[in-house]
VOBA-1610 file (N, C-alpha, C; in pm, whole numbers, padded with zeros to 5 digits, always signed):
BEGIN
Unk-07495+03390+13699Unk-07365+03392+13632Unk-07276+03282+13688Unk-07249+03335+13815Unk-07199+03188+13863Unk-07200+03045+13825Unk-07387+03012+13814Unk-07424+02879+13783Unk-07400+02864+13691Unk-07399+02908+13557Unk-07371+02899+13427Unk-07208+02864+13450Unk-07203+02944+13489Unk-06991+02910+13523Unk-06983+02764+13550Unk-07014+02747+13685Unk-06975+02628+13718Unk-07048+02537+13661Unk-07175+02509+13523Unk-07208+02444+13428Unk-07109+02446+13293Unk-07024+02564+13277Unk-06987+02552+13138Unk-06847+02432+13251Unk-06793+02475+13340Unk-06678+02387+13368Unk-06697+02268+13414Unk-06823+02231+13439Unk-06870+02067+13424Unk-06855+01996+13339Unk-06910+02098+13241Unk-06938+01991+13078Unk-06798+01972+13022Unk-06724+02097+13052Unk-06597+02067+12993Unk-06504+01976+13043Unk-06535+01964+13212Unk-06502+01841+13309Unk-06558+01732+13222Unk-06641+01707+13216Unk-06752+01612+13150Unk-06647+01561+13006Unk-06631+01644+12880Unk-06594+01607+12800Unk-06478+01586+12826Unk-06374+01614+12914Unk-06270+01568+12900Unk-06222+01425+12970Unk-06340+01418+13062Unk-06331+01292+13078Unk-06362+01150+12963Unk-06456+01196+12896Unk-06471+01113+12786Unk-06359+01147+12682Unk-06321+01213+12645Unk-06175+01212+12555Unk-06064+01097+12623Unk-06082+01143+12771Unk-05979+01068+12843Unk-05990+00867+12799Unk-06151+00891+12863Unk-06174+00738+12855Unk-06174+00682+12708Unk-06187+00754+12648Unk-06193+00664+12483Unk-06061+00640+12444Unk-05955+00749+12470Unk-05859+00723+12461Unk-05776+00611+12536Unk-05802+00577+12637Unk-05742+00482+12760Unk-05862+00343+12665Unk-05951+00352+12652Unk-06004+00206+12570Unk-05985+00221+12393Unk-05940+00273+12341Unk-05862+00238+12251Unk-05724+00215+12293Unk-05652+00276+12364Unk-05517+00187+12393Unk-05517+00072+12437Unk-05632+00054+12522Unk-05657-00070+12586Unk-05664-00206+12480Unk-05702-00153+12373Unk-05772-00284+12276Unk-05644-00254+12179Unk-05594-00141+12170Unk-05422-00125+12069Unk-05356-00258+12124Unk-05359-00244+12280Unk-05214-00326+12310Unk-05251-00481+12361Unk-05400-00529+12286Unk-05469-00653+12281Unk-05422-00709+12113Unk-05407-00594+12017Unk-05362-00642+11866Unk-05220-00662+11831Unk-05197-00725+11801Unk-05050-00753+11677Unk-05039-00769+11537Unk-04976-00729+11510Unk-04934-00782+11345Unk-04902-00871+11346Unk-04931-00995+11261Unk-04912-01113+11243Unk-04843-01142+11086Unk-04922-01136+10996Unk-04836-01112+10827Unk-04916-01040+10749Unk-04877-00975+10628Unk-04912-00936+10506Unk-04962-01042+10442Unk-05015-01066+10323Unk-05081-01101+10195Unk-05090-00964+10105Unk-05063-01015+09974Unk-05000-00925+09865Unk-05113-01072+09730Unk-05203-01003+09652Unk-05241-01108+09581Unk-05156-01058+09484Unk-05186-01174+09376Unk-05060-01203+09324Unk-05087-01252+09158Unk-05051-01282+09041Unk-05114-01355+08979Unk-05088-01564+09012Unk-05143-01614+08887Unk-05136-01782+08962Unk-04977-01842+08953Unk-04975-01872+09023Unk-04826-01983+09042Unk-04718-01846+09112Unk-04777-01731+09131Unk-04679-01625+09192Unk-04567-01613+09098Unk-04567-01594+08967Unk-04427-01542+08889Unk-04349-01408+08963Unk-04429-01342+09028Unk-04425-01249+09139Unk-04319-01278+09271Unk-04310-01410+09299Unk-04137-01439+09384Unk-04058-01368+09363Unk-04048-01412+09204Unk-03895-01346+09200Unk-03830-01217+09186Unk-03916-01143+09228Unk-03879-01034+09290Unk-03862-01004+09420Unk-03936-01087+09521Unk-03919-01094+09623Unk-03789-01199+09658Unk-03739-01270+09576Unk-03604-01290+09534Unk-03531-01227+09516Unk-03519-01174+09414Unk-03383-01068+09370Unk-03373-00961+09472Unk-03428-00898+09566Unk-03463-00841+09669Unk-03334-00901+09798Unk-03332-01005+09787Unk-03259-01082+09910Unk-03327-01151+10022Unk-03467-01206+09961Unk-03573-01304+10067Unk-03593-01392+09994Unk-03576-01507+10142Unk-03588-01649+10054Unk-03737-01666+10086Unk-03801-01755+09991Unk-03950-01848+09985Unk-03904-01962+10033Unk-04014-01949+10129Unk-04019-02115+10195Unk-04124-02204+10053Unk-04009-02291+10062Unk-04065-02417+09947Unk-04169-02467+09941Unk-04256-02474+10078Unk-04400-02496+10109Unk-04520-02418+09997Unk-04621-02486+09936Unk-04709-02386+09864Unk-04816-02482+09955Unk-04875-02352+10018Unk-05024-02387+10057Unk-05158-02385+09981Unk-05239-02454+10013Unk-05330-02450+09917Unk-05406-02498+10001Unk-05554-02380+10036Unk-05642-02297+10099Unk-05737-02411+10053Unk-05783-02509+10101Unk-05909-02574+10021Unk-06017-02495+10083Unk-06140-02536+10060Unk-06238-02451+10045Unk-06245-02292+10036Unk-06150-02250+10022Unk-06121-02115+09978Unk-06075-02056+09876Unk-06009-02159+09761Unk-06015-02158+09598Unk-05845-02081+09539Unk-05777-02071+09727Unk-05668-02003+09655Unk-05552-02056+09727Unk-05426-02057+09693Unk-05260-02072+09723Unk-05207-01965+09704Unk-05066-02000+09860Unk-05024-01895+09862Unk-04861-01983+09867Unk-04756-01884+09871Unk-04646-01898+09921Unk-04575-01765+09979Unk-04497-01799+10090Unk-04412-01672+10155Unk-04300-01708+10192Unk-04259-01559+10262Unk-04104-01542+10319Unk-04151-01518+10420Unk-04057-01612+10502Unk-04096-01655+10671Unk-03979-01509+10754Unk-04011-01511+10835Unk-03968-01438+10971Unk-03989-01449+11102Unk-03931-01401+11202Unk-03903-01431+11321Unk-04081-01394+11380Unk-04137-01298+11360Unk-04209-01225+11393Unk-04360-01202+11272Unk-04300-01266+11143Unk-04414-01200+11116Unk-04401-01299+10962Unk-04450-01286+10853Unk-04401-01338+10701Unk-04521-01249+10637Unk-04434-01276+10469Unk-04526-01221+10384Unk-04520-01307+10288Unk-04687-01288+10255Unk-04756-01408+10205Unk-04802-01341+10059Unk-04731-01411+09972Unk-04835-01370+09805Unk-04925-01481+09746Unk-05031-01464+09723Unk-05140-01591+09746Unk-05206-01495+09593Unk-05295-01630+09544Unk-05332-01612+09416Unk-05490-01721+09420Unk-05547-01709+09325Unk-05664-01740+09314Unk-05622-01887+09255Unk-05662-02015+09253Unk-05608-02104+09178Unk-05724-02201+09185Unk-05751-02212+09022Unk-05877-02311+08998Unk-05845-02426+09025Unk-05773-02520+09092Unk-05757-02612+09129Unk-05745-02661+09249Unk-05793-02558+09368Unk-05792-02621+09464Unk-05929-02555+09490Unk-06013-02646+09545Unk-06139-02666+09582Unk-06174-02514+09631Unk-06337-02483+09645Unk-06434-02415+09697Unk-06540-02417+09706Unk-06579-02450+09841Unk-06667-02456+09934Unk-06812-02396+09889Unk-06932-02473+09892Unk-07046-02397+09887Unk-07068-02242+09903Unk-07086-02181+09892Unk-07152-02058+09916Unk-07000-01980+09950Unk-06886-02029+09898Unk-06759-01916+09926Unk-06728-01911+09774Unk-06789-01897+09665Unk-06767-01806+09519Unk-06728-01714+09565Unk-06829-01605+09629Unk-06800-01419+09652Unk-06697-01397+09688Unk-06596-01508+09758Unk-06495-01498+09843Unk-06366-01551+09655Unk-06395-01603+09633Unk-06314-01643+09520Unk-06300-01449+09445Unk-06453-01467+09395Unk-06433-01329+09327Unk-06346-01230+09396Unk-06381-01198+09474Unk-06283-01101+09566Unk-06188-01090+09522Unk-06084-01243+09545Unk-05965-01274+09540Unk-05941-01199+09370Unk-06025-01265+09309Unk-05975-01225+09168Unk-05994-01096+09149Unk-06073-01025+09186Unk-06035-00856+09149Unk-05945-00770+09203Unk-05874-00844+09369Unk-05757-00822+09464Unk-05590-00852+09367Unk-05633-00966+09244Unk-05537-01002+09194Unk-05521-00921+09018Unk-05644-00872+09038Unk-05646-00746+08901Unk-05662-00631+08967Unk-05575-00552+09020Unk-05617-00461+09114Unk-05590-00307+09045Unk-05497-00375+08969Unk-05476-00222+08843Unk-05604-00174+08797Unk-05723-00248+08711Unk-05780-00238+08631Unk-05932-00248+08709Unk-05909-00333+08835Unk-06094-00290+08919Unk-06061-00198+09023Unk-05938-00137+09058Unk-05927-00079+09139Unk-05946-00116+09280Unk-05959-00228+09266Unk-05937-00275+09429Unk-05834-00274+09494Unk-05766-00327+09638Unk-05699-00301+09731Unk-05603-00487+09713Unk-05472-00506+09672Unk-05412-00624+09678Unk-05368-00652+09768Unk-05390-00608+09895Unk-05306-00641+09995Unk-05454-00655+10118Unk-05351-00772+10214Unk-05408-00773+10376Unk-05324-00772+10425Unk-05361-00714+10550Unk-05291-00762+10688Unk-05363-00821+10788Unk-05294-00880+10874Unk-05386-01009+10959Unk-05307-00950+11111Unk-05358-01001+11164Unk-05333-00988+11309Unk-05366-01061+11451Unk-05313-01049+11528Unk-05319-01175+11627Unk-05352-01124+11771Unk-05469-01133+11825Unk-05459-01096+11971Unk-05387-01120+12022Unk-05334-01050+12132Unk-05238-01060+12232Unk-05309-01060+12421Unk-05452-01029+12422Unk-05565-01038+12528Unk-05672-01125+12512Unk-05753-01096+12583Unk-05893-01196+12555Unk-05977-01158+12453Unk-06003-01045+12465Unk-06097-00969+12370Unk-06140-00800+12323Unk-06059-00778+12254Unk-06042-00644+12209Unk-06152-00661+12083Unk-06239-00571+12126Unk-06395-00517+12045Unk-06360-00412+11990Unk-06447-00363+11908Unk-06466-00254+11787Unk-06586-00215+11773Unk-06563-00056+11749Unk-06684-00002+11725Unk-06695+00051+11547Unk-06702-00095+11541Unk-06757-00138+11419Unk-06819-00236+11386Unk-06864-00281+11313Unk-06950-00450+11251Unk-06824-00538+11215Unk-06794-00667+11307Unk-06680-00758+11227Unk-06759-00842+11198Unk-06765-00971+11109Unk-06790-01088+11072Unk-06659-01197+11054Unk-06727-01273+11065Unk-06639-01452+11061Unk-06613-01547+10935Unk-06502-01595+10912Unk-06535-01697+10788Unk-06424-01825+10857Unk-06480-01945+10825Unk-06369-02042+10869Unk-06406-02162+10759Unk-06308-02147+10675Unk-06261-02223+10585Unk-06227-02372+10564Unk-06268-02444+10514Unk-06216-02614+10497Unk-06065-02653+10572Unk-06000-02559+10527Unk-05824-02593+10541Unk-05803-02526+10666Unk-05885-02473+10739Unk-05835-02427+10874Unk-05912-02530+11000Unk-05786-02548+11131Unk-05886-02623+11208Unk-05998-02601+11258Unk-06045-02746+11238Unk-06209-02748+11303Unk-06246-02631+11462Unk-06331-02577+11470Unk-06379-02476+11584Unk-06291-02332+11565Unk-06225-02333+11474Unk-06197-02187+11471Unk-06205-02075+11365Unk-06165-01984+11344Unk-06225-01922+11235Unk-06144-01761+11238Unk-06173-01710+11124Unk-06086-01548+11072Unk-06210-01475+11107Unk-06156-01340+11201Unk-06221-01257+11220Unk-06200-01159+11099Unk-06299-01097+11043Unk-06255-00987+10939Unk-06332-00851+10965Unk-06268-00770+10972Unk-06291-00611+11001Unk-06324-00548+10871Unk-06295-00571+10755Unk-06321-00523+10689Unk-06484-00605+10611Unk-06542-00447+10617Unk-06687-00462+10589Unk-06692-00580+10473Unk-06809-00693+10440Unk-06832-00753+10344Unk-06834-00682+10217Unk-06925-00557+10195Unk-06922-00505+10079Unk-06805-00394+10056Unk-06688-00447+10139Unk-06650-00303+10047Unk-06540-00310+09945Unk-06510-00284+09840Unk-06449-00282+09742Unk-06305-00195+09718Unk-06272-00164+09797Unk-06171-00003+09799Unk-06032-00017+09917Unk-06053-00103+10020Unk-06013-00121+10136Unk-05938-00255+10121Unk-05835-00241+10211Unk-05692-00343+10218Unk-05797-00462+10278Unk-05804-00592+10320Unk-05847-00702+10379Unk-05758-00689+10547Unk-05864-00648+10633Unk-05781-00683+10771Unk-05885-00772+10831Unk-05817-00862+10935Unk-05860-00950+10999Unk-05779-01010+11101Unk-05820-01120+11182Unk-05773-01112+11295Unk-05763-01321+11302Unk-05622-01350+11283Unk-05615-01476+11289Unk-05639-01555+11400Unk-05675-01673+11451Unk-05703-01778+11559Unk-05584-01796+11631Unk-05576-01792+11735Unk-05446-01864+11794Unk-05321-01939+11766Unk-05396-02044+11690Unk-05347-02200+11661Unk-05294-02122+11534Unk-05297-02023+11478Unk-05233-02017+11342Unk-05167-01865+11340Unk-05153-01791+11446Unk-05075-01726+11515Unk-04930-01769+11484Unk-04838-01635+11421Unk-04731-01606+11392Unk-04666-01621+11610Unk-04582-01760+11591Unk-04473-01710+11758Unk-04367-01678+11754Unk-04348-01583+11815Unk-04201-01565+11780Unk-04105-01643+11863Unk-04133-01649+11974Unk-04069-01710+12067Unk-04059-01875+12048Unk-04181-01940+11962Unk-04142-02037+11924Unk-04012-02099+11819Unk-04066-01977+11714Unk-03957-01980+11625Unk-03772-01973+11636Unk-03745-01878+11743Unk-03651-01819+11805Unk-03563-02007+11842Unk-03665-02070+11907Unk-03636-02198+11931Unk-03626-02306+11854Unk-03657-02261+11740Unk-03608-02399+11626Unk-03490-02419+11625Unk-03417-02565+11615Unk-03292-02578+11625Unk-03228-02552+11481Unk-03125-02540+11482Unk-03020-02488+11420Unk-03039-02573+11257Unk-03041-02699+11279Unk-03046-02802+11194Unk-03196-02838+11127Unk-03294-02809+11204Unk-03438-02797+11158Unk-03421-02703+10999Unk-03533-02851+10899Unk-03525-02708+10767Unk-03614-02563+10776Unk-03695-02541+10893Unk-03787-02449+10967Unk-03716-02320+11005Unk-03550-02375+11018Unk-03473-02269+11069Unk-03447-02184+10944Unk-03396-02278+10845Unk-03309-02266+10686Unk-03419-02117+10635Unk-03569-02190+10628Unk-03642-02056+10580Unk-03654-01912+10655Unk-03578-01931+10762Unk-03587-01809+10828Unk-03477-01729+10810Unk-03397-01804+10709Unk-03208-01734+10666Unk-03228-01684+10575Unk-03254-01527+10582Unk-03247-01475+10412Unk-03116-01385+10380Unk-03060-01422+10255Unk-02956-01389+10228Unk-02887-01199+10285Unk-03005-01102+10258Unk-02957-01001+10319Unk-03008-00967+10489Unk-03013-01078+10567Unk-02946-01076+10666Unk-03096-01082+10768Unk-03227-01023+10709Unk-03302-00957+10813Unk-03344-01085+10866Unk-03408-01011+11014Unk-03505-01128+11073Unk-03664-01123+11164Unk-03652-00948+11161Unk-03794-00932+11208Unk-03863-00833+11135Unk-04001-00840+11120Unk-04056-00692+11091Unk-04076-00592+11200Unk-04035-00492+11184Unk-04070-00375+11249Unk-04164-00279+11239Unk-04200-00266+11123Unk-04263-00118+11094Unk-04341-00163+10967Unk-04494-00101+10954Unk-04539-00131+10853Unk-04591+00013+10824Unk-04607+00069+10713Unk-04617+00173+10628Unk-04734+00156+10485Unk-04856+00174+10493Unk-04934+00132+10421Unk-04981+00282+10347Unk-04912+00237+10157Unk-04923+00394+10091Unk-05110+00368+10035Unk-05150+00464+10024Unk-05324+00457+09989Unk-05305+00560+09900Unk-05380+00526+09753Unk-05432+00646+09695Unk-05480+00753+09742Unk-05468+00885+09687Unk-05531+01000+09730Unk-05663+00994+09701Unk-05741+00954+09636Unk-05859+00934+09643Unk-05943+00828+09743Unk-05921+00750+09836Unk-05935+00679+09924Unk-05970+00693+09994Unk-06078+00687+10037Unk-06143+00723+10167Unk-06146+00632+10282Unk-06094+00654+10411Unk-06063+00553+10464Unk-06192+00505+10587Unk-06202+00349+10539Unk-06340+00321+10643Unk-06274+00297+10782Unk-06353+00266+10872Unk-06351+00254+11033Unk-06222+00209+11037Unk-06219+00058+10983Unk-06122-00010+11045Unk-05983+00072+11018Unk-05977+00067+10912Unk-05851+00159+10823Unk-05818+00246+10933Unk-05888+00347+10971Unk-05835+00490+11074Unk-05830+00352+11204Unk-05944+00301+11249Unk-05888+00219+11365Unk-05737+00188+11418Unk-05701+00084+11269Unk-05562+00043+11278Unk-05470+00154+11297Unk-05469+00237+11200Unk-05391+00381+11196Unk-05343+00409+11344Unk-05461+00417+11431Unk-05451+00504+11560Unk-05403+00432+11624Unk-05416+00309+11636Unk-05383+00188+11759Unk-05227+00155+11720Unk-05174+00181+11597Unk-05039+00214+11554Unk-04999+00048+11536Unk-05076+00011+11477Unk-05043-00123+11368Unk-04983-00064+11257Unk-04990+00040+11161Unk-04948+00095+11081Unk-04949+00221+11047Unk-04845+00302+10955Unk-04848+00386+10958Unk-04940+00460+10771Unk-04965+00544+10753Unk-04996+00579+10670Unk-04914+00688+10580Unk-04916+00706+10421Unk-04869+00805+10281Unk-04975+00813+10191Unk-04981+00902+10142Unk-05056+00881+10020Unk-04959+00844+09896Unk-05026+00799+09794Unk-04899+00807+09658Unk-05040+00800+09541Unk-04992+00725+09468Unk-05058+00718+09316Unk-05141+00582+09327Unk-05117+00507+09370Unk-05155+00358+09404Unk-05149+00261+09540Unk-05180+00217+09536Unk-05176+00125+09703Unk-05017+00044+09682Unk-04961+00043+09827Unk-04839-00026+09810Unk-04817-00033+09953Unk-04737-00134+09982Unk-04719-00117+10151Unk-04533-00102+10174Unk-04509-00015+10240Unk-04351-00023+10335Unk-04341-00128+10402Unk-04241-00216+10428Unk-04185-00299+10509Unk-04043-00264+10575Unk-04078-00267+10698Unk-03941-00229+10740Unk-03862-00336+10840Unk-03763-00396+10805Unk-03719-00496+10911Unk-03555-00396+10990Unk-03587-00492+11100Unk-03482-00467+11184Unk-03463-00282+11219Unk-03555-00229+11220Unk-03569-00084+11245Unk-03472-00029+11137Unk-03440-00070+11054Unk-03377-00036+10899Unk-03254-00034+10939Unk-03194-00086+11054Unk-03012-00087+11093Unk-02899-00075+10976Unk-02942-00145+10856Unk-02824-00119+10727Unk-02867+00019+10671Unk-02969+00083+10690Unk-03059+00188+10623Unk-03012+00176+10437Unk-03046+00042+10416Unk-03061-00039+10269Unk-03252-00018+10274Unk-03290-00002+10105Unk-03393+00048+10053Unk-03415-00038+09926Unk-03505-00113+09895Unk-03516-00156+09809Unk-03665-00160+09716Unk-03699-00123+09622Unk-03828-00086+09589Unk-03847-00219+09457Unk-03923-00303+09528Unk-04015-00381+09398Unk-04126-00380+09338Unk-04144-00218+09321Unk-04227-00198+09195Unk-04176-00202+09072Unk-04214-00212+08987Unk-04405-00229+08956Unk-04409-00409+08973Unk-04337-00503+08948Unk-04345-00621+08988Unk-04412-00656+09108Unk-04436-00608+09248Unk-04483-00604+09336Unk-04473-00425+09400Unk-04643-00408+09462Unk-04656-00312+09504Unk-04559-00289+09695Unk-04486-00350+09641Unk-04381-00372+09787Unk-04249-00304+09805Unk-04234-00204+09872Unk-04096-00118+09949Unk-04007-00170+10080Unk-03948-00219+10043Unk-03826-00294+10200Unk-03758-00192+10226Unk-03734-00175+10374Unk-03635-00071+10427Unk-03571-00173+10507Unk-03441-00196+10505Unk-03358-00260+10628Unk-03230-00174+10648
//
């Protein structure tokens, strides 16, 4: 009787040490990630701004255009973070063997009707190397510098799931750089948006009730990159400045996008 005793309070010693440790290495690799920006696809030329206009965010005048990756984007810059609406566009080049990656884009940008997921989020180490117990893969694109490349968490085949991934250094959202643009720089100008905000705080990602969420999805969840709702459709919360005006602004159906400031 005894031995059995002091076996059942081993194992339970036992398991709670592994609760302990998984928990202490997922925090460990939480506080290796950051949020870096959104992507919202979009249709071509983004007629989709101007809502993120009438809203009270300015677009930086810049339109990028992704060569070997078949798509352009434009955004609203921030201290900390921007959001990017990017569109599929037959006019800027793609790369051998990155079609699948085009298609994507285009069913991300019909997302009503294939039911796919229009949105990413990207993210930026903040350590050396925060791993997953999951499968990531790599893509590095024409228009990005030579030797580096997008980590992506989200499985190749899956069809249902937001795009997360994990940007390079060199293309790493700084804040602290930004903070330092001078006054007179036009770098500063895009960071002035008329209703006032200047950082993201809080991200809030709504998922259909039918959605089943893969690895990465609960990953992020836990490590508290974002928070989770269900609703009727995919849409993400944005919240700047911890919502200090507690101003609300909803640009649906034009964009699947909710601002809280």
């Amino acid at each position: 009787m005894t031995n059995r005793l002091s076996s059942s309070r081993a194992l339970i010693f036992i398991t709670g040490v592994v609760v302990v440790l998984t928990s202490v290495c997922l925090t460990a690799a939480a506080t290796e990630l950051e949020f870096d920006h959104v992507w919202i696809v979009v249709t071509r030329d983004a007629p989709e701004r101007a809502a993120l206009e009438r809203a009270g965010l300015k677009i930086s005048p810049n339109v990028n255009r992704n060569d070997g990756q078949g798509t352009a984007s434009v955004s609203a810059e921030f201290l900390n973070a921007y959001i990017e609406l990017m569109w599929p566009d037959p006019t800027v080049s793609v790369a051998q063997g990155a079609e699948r990656g085009v298609e994507k884009f285009k069913n991300r940008m019909n997302w009503r009707a294939s039911g796919w997921c229009p949105l990413g989020i990207a993210l930026h180490r903040t350590g050396l190397g925060a791993t997953f117990p999951f499968p990531t893969w790599s893509i590095a694109p024409d228009w990005m510098p030579k030797g580096t490349a997008i980590e992506i968490l989200t499985a190749r085949d899956d069809t249902k799931s937001p795009s997360f991934f994990i940007e390079p250094p060199v293309l790493a959202v700084k804040e602290e750089a930004n903070r330092k643009i001078p006054e007179n720089d036009p770098k500063r100008a895009a960071l002035q948006h008329p209703i006032g905000v200047e950082r993201i705080t809080d991200l809030r990602l709504v998922r259909p009730k039918a959605y089943q969420p893969v690895a990465a999805f609960t990953y992020l969840e836990k490590a508290g990159i974002f928070k989770v709702s269900e609703g009727t459709e995919w849409a993400i919360e944005i919240t700047f400045d911890a919502g200090r005006k507690s101003q609300t602004k909803d640009l649906r159906p034009d964009l699947p996008l909710v601002i809280h400031y």
